[in-house]
KETI-124885 format. One record per residue: residue number from 1; x, z, y of N, C-alpha, C in turn; residue in one letter. Coordinates in nm, 2 decimals. Atoms other than C-alpha are relative to their C-alpha. Example, Ala and Ser with C-alpha at 12.3 -4.5 7.8 and 13.67 -1.06 7.14 Angstrom:
2
<pt pos="1" n_x="0.09" n_z="0.00" n_y="-0.12" ca_x="1.23" ca_z="0.78" ca_y="-0.45" c_x="0.09" c_z="0.00" c_y="0.12" code="a"/>
<pt pos="2" n_x="-0.09" n_z="0.00" n_y="-0.11" ca_x="1.37" ca_z="0.71" ca_y="-0.11" c_x="-0.08" c_z="0.08" c_y="0.11" code="s"/>
// end
This chain:
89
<pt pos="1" n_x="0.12" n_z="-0.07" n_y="-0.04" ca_x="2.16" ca_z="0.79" ca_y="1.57" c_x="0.04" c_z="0.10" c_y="0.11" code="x"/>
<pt pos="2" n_x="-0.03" n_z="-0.10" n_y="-0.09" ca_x="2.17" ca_z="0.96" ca_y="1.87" c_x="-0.13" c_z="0.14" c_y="0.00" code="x"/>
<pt pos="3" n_x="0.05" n_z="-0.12" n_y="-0.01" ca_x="2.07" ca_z="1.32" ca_y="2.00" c_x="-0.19" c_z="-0.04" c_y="0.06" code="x"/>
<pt pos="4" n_x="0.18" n_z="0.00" n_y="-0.04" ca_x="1.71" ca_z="1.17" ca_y="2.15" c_x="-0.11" c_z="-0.03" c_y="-0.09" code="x"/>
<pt pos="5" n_x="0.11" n_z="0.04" n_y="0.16" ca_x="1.60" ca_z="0.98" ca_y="1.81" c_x="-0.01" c_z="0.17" c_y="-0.07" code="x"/>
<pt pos="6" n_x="0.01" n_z="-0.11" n_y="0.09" ca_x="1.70" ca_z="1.33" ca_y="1.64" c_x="-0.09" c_z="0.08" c_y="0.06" code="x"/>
<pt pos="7" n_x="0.08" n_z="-0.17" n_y="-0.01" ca_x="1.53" ca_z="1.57" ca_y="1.86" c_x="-0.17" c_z="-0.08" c_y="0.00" code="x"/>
<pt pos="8" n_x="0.13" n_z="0.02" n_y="0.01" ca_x="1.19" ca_z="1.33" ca_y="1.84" c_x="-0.05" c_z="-0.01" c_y="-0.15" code="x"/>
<pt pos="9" n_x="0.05" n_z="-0.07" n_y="0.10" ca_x="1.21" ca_z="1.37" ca_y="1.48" c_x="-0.02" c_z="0.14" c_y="-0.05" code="x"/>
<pt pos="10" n_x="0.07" n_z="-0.11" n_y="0.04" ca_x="1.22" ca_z="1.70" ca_y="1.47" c_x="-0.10" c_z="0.06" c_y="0.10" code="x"/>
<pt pos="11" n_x="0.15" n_z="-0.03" n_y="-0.04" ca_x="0.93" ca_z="1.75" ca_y="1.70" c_x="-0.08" c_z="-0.03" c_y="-0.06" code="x"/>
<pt pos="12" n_x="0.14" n_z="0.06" n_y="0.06" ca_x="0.74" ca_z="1.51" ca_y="1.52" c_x="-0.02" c_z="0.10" c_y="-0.12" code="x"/>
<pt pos="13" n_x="0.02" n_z="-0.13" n_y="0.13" ca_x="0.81" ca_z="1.77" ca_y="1.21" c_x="-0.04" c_z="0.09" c_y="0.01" code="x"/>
<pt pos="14" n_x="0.03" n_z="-0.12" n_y="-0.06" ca_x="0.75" ca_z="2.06" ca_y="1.41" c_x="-0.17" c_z="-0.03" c_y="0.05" code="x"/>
<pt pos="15" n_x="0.13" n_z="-0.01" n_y="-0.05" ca_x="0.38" ca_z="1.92" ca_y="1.54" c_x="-0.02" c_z="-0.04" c_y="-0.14" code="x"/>
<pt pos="16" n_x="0.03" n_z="0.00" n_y="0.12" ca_x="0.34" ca_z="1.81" ca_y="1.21" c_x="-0.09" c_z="0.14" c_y="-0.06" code="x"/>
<pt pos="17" n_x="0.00" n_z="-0.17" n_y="0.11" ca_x="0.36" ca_z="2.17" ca_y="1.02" c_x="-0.09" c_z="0.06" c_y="0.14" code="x"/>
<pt pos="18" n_x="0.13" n_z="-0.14" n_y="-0.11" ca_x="0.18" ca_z="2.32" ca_y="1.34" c_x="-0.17" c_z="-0.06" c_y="-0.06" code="x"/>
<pt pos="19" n_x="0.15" n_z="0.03" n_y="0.02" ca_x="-0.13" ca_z="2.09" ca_y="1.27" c_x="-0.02" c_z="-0.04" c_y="-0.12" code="x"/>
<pt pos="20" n_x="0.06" n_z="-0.02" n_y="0.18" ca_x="-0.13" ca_z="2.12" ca_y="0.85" c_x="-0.05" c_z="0.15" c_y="-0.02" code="x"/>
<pt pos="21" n_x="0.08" n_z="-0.11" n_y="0.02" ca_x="-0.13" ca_z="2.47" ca_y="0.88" c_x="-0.04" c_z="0.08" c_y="0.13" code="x"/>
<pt pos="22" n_x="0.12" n_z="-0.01" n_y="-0.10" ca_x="-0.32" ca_z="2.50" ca_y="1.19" c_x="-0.17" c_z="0.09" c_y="-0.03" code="x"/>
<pt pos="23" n_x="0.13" n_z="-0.04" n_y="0.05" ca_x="-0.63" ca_z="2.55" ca_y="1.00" c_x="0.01" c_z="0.08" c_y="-0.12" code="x"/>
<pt pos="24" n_x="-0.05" n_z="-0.15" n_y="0.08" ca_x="-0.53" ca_z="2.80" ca_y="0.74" c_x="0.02" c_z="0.14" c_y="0.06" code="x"/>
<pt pos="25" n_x="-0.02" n_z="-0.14" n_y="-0.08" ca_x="-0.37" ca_z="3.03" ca_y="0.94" c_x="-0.13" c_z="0.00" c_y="0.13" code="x"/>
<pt pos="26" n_x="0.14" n_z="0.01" n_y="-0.05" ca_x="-0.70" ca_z="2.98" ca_y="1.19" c_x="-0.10" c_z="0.05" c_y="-0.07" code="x"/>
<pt pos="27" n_x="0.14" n_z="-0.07" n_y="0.13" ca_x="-0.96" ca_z="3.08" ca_y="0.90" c_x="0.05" c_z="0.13" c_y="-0.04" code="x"/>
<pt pos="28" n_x="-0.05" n_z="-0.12" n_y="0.10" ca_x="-0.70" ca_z="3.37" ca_y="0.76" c_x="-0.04" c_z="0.10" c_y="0.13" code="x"/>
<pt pos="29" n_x="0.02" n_z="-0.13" n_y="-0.10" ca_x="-0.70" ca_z="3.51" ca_y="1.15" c_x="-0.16" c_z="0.03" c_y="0.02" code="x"/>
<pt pos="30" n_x="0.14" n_z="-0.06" n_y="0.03" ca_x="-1.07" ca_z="3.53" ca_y="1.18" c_x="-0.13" c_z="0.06" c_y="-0.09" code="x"/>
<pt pos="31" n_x="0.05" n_z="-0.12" n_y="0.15" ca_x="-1.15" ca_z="3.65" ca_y="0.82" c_x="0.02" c_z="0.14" c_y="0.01" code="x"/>
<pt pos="32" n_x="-0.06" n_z="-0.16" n_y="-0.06" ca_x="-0.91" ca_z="3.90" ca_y="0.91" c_x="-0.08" c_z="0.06" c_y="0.08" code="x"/>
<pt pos="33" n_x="0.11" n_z="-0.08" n_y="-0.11" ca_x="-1.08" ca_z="4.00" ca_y="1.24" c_x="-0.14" c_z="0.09" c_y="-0.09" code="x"/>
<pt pos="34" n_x="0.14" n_z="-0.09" n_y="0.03" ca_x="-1.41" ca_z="4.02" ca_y="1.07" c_x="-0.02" c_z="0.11" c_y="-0.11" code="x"/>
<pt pos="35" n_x="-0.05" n_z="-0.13" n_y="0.12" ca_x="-1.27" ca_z="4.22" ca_y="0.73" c_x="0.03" c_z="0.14" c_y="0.09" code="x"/>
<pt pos="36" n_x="-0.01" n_z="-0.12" n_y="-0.13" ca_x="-1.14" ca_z="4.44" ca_y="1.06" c_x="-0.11" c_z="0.12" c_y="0.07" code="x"/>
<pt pos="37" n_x="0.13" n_z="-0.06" n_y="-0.04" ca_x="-1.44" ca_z="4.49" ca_y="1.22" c_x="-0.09" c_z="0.08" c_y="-0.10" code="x"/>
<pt pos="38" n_x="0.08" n_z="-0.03" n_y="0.09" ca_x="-1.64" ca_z="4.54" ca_y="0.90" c_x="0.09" c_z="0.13" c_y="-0.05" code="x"/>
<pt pos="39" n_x="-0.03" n_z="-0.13" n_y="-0.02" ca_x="-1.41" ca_z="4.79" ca_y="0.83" c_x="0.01" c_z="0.14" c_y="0.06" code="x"/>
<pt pos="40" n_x="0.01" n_z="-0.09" n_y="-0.09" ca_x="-1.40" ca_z="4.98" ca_y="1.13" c_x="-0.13" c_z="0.03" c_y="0.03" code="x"/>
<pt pos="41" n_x="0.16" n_z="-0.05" n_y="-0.05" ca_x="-1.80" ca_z="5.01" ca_y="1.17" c_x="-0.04" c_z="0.05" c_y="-0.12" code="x"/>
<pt pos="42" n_x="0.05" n_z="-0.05" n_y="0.11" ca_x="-1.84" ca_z="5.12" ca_y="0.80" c_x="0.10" c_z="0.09" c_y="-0.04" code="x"/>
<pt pos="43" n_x="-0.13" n_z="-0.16" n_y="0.05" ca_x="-1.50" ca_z="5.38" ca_y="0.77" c_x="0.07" c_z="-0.03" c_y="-0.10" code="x"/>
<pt pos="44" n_x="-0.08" n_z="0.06" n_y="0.10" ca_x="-1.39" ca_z="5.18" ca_y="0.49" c_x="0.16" c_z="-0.05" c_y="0.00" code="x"/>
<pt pos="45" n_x="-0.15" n_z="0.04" n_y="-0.01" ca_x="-1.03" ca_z="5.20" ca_y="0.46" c_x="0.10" c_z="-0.04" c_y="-0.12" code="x"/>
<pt pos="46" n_x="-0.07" n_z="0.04" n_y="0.11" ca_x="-0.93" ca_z="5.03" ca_y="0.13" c_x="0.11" c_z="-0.13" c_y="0.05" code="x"/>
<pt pos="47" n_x="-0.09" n_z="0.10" n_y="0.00" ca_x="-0.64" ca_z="4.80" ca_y="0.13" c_x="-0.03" c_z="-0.10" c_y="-0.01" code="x"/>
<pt pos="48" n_x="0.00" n_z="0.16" n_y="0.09" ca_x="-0.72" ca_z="4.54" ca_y="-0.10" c_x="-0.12" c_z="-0.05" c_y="0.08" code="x"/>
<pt pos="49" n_x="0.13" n_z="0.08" n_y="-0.04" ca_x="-1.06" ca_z="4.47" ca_y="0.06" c_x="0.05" c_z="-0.12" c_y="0.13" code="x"/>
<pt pos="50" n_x="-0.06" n_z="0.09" n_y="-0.07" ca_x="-0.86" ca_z="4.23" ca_y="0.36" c_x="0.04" c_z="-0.11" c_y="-0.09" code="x"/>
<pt pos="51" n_x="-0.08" n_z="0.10" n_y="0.06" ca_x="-0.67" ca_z="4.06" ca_y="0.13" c_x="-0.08" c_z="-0.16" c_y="-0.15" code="x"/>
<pt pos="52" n_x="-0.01" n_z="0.09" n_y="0.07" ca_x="-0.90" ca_z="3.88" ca_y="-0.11" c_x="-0.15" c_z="-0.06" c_y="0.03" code="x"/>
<pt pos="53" n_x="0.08" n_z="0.09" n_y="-0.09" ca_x="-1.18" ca_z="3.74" ca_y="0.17" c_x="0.08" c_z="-0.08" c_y="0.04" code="x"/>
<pt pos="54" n_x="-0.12" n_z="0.17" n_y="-0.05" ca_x="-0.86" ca_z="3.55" ca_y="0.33" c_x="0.06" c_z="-0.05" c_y="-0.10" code="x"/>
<pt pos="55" n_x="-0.04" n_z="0.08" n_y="0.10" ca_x="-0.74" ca_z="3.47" ca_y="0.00" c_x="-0.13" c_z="-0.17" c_y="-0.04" code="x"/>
<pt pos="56" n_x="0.05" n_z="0.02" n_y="0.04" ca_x="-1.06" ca_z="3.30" ca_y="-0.09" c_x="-0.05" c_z="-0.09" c_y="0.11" code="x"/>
<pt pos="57" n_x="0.01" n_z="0.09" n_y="-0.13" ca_x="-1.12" ca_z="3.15" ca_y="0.30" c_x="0.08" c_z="-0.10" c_y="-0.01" code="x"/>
<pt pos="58" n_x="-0.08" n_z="0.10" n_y="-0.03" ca_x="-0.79" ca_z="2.98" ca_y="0.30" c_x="-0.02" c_z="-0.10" c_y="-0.12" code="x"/>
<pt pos="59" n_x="0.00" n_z="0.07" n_y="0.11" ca_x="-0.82" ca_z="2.86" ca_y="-0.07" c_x="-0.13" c_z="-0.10" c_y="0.05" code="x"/>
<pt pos="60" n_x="0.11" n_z="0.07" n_y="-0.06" ca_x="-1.17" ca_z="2.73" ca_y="0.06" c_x="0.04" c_z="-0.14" c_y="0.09" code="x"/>
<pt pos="61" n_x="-0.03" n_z="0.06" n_y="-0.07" ca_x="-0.99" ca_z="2.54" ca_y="0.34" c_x="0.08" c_z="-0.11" c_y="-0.05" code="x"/>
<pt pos="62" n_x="-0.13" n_z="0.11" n_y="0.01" ca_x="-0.71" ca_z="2.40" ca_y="0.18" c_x="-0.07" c_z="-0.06" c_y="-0.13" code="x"/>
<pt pos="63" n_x="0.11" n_z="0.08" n_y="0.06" ca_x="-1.00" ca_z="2.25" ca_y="-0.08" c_x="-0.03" c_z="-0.11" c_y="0.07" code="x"/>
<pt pos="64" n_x="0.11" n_z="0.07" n_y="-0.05" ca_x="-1.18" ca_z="2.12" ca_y="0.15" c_x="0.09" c_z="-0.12" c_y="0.12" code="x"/>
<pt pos="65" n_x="-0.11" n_z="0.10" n_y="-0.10" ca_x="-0.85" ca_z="1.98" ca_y="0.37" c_x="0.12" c_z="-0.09" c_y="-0.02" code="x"/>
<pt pos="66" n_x="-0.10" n_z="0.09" n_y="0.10" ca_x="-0.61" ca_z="1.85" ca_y="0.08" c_x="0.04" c_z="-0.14" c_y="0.04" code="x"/>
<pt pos="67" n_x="-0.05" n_z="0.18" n_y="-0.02" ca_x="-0.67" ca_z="1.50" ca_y="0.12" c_x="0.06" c_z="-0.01" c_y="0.12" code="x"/>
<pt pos="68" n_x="0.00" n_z="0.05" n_y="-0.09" ca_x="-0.66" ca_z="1.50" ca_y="0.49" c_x="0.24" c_z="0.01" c_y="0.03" code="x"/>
<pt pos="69" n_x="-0.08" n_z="-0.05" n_y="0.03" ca_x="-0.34" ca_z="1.72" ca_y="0.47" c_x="0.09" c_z="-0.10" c_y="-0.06" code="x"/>
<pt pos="70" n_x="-0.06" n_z="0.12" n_y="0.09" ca_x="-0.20" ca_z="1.48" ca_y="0.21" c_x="0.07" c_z="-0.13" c_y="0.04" code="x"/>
<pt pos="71" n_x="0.00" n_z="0.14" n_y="-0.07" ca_x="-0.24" ca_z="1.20" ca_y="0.41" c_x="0.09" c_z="0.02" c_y="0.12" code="x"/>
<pt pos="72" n_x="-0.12" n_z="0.01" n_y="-0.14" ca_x="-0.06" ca_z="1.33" ca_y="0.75" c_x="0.14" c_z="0.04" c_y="-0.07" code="x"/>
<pt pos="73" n_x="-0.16" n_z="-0.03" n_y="0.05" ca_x="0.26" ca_z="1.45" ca_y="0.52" c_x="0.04" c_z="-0.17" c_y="-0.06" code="x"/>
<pt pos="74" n_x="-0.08" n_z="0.13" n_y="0.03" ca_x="0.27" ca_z="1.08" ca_y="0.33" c_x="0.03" c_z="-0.08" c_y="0.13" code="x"/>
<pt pos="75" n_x="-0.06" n_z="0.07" n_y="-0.14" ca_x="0.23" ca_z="0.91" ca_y="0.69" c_x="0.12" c_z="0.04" c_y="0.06" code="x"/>
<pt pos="76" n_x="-0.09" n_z="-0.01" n_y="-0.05" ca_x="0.49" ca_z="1.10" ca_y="0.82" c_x="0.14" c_z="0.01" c_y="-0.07" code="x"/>
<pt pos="77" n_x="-0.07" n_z="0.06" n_y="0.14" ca_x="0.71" ca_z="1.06" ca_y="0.49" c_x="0.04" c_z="-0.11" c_y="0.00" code="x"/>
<pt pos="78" n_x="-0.04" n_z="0.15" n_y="0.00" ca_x="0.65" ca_z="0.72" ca_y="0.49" c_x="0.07" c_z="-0.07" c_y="0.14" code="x"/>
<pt pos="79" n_x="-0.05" n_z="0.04" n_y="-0.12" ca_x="0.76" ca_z="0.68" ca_y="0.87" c_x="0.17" c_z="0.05" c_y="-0.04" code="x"/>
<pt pos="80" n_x="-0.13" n_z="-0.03" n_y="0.01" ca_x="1.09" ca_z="0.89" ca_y="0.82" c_x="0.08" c_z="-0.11" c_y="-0.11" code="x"/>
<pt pos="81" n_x="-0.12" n_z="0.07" n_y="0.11" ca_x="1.23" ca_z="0.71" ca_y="0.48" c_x="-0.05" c_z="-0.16" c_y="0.11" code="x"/>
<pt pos="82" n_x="0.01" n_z="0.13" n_y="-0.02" ca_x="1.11" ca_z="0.37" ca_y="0.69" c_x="0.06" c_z="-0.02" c_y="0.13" code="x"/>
<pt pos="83" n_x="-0.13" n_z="0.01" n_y="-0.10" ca_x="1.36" ca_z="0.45" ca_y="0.97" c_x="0.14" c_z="0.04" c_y="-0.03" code="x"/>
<pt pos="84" n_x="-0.08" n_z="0.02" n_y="0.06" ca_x="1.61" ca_z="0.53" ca_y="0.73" c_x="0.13" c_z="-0.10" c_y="0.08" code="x"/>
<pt pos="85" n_x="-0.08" n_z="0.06" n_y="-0.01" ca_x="1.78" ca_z="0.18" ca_y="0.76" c_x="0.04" c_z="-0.05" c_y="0.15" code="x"/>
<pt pos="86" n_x="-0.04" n_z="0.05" n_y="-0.15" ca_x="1.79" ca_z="0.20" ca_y="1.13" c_x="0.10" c_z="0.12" c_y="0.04" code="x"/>
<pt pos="87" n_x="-0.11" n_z="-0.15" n_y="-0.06" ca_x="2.02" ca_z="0.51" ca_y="1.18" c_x="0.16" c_z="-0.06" c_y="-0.04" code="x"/>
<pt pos="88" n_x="-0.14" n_z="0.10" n_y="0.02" ca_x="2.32" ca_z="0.30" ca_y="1.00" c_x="0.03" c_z="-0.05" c_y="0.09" code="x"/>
<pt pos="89" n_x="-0.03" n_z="0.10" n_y="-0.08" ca_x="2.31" ca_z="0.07" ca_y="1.30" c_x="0.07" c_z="0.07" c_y="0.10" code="x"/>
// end
């Protein structure tokens, strides 16, 4: 295996993981914003109130994105172990 097979596996890993949690971290930053906002136009400075709108956003997401999610990790699972027996050569 050379250095060009290796470094297009780990891009393909690296765009991978950007576009699983892509949409997670996407929902948590605009929950956040608007927990932000809503705090700063009502004076409301409790802690905990940020933390369990994006808890409950992302949990929402990754509901509603499992399978898809699921599916681009086995595709790219099943690509890596199925170049396996070509790196011995």
């Amino acid at each position: 295996m050379n250095t060009d097979v290796a470094l297009f596996w780990m891009r393909e890993a690296m765009q991978l993981a950007v576009m699983v949690t892509a949409p997670m971290l996407g929902v948590a930053l605009a929950v956040g914003l608007l927990v932000s906002l809503f705090q700063a136009v009502t004076s409301m400075q409790e802690m905990t109130l940020s933390y369990i709108p994006k808890i409950l956003a992302i949990a929402a997401v990754l509901l509603l994105l499992a399978p898809w999610m699921l599916e681009m990790l086995t595709d790219f699972t099943t690509q890596a172990f199925s170049f396996i027996p070509n790196v011995s050569r």
